[in-house]
C-alpha positions as CSV (number, residue, x, y, z in Angstrom):
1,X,-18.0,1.9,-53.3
2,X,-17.8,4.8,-50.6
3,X,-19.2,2.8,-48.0
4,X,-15.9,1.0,-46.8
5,X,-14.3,3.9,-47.6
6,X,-16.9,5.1,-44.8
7,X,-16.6,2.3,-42.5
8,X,-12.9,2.1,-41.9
9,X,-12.9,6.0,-41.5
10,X,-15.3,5.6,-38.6
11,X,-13.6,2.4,-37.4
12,X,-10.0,4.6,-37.1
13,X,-11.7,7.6,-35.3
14,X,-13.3,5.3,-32.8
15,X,-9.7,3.3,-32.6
16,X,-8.5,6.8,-31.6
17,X,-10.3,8.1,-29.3
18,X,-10.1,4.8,-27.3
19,X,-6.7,4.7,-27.1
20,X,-6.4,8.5,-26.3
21,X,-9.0,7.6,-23.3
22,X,-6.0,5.4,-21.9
23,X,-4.9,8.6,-21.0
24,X,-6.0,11.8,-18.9
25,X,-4.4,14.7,-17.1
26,X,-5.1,16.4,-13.6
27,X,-3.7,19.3,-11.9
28,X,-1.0,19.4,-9.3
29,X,0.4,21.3,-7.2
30,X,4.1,23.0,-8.4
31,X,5.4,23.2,-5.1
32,X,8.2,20.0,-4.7
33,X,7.1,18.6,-1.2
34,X,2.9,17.9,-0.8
35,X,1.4,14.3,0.1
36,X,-1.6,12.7,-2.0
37,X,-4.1,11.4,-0.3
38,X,-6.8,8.5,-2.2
39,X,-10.4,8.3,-1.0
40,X,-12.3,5.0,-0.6
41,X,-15.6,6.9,-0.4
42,X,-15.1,9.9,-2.7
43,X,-13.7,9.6,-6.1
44,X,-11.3,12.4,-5.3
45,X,-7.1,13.1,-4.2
46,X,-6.7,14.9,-1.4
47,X,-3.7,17.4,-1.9
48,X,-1.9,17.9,1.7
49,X,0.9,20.5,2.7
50,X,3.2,18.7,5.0
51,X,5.5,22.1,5.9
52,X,1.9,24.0,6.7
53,X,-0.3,20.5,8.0
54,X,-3.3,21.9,5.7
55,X,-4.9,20.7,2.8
56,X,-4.2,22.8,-0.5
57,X,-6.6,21.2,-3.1
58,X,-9.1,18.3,-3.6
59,X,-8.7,17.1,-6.8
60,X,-11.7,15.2,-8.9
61,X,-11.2,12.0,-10.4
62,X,-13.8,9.3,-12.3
63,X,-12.1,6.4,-10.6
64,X,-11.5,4.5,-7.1
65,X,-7.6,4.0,-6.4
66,X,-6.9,0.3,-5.3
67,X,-3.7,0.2,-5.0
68,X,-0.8,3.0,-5.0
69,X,3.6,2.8,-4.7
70,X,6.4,5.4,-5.9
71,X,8.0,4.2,-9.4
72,X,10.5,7.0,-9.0
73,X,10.7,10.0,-8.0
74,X,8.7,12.3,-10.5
75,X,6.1,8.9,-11.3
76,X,3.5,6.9,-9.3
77,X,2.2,3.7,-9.8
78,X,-1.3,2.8,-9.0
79,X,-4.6,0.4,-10.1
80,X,-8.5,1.3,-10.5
81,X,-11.0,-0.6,-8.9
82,X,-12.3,-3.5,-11.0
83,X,-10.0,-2.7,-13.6
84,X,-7.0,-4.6,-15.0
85,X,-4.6,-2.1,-16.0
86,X,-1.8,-0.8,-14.4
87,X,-1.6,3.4,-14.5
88,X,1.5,5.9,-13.6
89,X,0.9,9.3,-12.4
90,X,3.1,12.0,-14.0
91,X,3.9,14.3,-10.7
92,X,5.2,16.8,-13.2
93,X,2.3,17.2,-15.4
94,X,-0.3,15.4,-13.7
95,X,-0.4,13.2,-17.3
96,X,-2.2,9.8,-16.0
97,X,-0.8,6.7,-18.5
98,X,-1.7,3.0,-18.2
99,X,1.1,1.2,-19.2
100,X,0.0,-2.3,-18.1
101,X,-3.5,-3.8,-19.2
102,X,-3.5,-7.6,-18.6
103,X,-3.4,-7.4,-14.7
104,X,-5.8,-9.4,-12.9
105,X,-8.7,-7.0,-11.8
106,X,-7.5,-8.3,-7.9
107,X,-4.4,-6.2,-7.7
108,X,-4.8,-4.7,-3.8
109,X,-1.4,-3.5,-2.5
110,X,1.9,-2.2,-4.1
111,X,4.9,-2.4,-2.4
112,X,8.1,-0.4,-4.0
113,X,11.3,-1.3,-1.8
114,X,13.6,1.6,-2.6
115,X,16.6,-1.2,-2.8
116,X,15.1,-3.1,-5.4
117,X,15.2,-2.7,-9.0
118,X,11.4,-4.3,-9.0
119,X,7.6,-3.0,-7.9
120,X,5.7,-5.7,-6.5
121,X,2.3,-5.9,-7.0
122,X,0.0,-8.5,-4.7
123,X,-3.2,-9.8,-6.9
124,X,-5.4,-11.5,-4.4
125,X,-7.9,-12.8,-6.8
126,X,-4.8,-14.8,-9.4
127,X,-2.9,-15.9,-5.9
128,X,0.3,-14.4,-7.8
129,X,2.7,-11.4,-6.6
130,X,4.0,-9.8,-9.9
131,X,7.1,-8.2,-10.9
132,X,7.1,-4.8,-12.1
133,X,11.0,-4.0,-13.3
134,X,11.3,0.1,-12.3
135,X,13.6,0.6,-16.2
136,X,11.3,-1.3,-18.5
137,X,8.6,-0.5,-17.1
138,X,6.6,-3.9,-17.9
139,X,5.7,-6.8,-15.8
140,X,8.5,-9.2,-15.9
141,X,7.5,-12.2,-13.8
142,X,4.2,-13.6,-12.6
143,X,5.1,-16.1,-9.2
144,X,2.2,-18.2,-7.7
145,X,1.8,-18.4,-4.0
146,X,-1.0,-19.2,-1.7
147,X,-4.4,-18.0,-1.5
148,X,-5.1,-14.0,-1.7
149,X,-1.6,-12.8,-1.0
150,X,-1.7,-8.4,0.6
151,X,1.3,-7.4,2.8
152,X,4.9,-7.7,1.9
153,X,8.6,-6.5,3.3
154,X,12.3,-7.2,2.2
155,X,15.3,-8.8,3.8
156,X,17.4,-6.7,1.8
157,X,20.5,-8.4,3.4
158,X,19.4,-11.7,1.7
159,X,17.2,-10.6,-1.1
160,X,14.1,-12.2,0.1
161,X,10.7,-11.5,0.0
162,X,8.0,-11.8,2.8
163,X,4.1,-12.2,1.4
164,X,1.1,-12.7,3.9
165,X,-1.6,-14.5,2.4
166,X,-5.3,-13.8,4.0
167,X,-6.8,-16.3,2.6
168,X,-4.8,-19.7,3.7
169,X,-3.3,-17.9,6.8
170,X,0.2,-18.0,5.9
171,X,3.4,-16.4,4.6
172,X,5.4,-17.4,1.5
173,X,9.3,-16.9,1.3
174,X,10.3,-15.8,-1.8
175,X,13.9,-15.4,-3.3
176,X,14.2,-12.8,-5.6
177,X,17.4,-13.7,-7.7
178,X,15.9,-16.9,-8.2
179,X,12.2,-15.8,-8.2
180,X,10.3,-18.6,-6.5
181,X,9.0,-19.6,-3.6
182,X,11.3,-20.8,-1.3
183,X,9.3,-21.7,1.9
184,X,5.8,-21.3,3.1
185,X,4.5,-21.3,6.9
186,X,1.3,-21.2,9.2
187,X,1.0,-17.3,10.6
188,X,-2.0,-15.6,12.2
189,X,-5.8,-15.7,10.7
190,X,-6.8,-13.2,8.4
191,X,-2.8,-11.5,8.2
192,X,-2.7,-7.7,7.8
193,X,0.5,-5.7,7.8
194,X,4.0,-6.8,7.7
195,X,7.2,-6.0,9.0
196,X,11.0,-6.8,9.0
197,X,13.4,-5.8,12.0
198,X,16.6,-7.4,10.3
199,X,16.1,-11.0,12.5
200,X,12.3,-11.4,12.7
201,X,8.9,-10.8,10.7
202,X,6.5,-9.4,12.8
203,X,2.6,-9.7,11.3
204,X,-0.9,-8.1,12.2
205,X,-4.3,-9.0,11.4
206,X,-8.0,-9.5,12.4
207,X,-7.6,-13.2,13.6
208,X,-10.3,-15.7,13.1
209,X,-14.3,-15.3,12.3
210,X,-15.7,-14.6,16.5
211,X,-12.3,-13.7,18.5
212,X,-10.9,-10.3,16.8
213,X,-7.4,-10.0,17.4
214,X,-5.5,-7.6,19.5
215,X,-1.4,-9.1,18.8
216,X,1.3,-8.6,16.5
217,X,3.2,-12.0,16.5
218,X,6.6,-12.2,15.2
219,X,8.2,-15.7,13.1
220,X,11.6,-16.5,12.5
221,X,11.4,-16.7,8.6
222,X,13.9,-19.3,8.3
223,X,11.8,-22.0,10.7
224,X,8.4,-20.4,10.8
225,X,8.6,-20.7,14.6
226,X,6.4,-17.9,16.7
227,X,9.3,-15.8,18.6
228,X,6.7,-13.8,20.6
229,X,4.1,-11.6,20.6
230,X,3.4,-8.4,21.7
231,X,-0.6,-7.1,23.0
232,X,-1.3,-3.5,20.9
233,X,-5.4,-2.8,20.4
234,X,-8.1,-4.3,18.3
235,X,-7.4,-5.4,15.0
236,X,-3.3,-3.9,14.4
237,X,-3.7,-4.0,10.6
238,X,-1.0,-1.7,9.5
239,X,2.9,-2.0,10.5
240,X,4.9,0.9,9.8
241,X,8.7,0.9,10.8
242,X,12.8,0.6,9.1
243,X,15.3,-2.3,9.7
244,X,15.1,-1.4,13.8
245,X,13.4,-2.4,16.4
246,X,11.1,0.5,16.4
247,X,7.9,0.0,15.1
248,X,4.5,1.6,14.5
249,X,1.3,-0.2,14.4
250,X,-2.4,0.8,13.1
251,X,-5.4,-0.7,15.2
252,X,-8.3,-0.2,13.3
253,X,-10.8,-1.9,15.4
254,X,-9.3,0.4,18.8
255,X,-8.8,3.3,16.4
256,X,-5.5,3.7,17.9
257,X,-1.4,3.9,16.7
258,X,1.0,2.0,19.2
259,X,4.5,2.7,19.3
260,X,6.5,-1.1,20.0
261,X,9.8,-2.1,21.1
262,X,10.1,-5.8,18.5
263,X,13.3,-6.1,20.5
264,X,12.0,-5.9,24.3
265,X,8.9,-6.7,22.5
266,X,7.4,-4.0,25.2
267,X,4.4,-1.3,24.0
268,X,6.0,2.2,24.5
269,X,3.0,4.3,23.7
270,X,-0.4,4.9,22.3
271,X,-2.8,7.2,21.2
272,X,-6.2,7.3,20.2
273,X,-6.9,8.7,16.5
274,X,-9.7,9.0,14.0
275,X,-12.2,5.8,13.7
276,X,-11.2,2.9,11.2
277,X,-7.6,4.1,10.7
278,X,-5.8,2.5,7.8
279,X,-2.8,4.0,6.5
280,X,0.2,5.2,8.1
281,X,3.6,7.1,6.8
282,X,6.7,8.4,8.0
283,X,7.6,12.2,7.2
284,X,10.0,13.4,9.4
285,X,9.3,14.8,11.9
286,X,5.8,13.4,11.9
287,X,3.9,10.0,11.4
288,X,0.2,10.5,9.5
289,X,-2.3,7.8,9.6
290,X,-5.2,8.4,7.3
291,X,-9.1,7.4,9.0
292,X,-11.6,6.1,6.3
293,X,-14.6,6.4,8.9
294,X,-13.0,9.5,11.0
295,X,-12.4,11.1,7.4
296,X,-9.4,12.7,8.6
297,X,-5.9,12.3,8.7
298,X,-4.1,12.2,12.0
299,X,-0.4,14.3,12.7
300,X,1.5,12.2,15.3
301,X,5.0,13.8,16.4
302,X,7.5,11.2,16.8
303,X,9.3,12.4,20.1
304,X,7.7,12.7,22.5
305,X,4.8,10.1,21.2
306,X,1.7,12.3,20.9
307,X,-0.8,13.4,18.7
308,X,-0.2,17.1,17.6
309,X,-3.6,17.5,15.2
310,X,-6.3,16.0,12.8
311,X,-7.2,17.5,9.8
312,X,-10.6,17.1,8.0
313,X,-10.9,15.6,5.0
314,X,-13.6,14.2,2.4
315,X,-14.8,10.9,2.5
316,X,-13.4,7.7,3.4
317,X,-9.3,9.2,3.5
318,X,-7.4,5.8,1.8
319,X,-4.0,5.7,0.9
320,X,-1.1,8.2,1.6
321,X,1.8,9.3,-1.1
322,X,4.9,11.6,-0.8
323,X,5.7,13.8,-3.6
């Protein structure tokens, strides 16, 4: 007569401990203003000090970060590596949460548009982008577009949404008050990186199998017409700019950062950082690009365009954060 007793007692403790596994805690800095850094190579966060351009701590974690965005202001979002839940990092207490757990395990890039009320999340295995609504904090909508969908940027003007897809070499056009796809086009092979002066979308990329490419093209999104193009280094992956004609772009093949002009559509500087660069962010008043094989992070100053400092870092420096 015990042994239920027995058996549902041991099936409630195991119950609780995996649900309390969802969750875990780290340590982070108190200061207001620091950067966190992911690692591709080390399953660690690099802590970095933006006011003193030094790293403070290296924090240990048992997990890869896919994909990382900024639900508010004290919360990240971010996924694991071959995992299908969807986590938020407490910047207060370091408290790590998954909220989410029937993600696709293909979720590779999180983009979180200040002016929108919605996170979206590109799954490149499920061909979907997903809507993650800021408030209620759940997935919302699940849209279908073509094959392995990465980069993304708003027309805020016209609540629209621009998706690169690697894996049928095009972008999909999607409306966000009616939350479907609204057009699809031809772009470049193998798309990287995406941006959005206020007329034109301007895309990167690695270019077909045998002739690596060294352009950023831009489209008008309401024909799908090619507008131009502008010649930056080897493989411009990463596009980093606001709704201006000023734009920054990562070459990871060159292992440089150009500085274009989308509107002249003239190159206005360059400079060589760390090898494989990947990432790049705005701070004022400096830009940092993160270098997986370098394992540094470069410090570019804005004005004039030159690089002021690396700083070493563990292996394989990912994906950058502001707190």
């Amino acid at each position: 007569m015990k042994k239920p007793k027995l058996r549902r007692t041991i099936v409630v403790i195991v119950l609780f401990f995996m649900l309390a596994g969802c969750n875990s805690r780290i340590s982070l800095p108190t200061k207001e203003d620091y950067m966190l850094i992911t690692h591709i190579k080390d399953s660690v966060i690099s802590i970095f000090d933006p006011s003193e351009l030094k790293v403070i701590d290296t924090i240990d974690i048992d997990f890869t970060i896919n994909a990382i965005g900024k639900q508010d202001s004290n919360h990240l979002l971010f996924t694991k590596e071959n995992d299908t839940g969807l986590f938020t990092l407490n910047l207060e207490s370091g408290e790590i949460k998954e909220i989410v757990n029937t993600l696709g395990s293909g979720v590779t890039n999180i983009y979180d548009p200040i002016e929108s009320d919605y996170i979206f999340l590109a799954d490149s295995n499920l061909n979907q982008v997903l809507f993650y609504h800021k408030k209620e904090q759940e997935i919302t909508d699940r849209i279908s577009v073509e094959l392995s969908p990465m980069s993304m940027t708003m027309n805020t003007e016209e609540n629209l949404l621009y998706v690169t897809n690697i894996g049928s070499a095009s972008m999909s056009v999607i409306n966000l008050e009616e939350k479907r796809v609204v057009k699809t086009f031809p772009i470049i092979d193998r798309p990287s990186g995406v941006f959005y002066d206020g007329s034109f979308v301007w895309v990167g990329g690695h270019g077909p199998y045998g002739e690596l490419n060294k352009f950023i093209y831009g489209f008008d999104p309401e024909t799908g017409e090619e507008i131009g193009r502008i010649e930056v280094g080897l493989m411009p992956i990463a596009l980093y700019g606001s709704e201006s004609s000023e734009l920054y772009v990562v070459c990871h093949g060159s292992h440089e950062v150009y500085k274009v002009n989308t509107e002249a559509q003239t190159v206005e500087g360059q400079i060589e950082v760390g090898q494989n660069p990947y990432h790049l962010i705005y701070d004022e008043p400096y830009l940092y690009t993160t270098s997986i094989d370098g394992n540094n992070i470069s410090i570019i100053e804005k004005e004039p365009f030159i690089l002021k400092q690396q700083i070493n870092l563990p292996l394989g420096p990912y994906l950058i954060e502001m707190r």
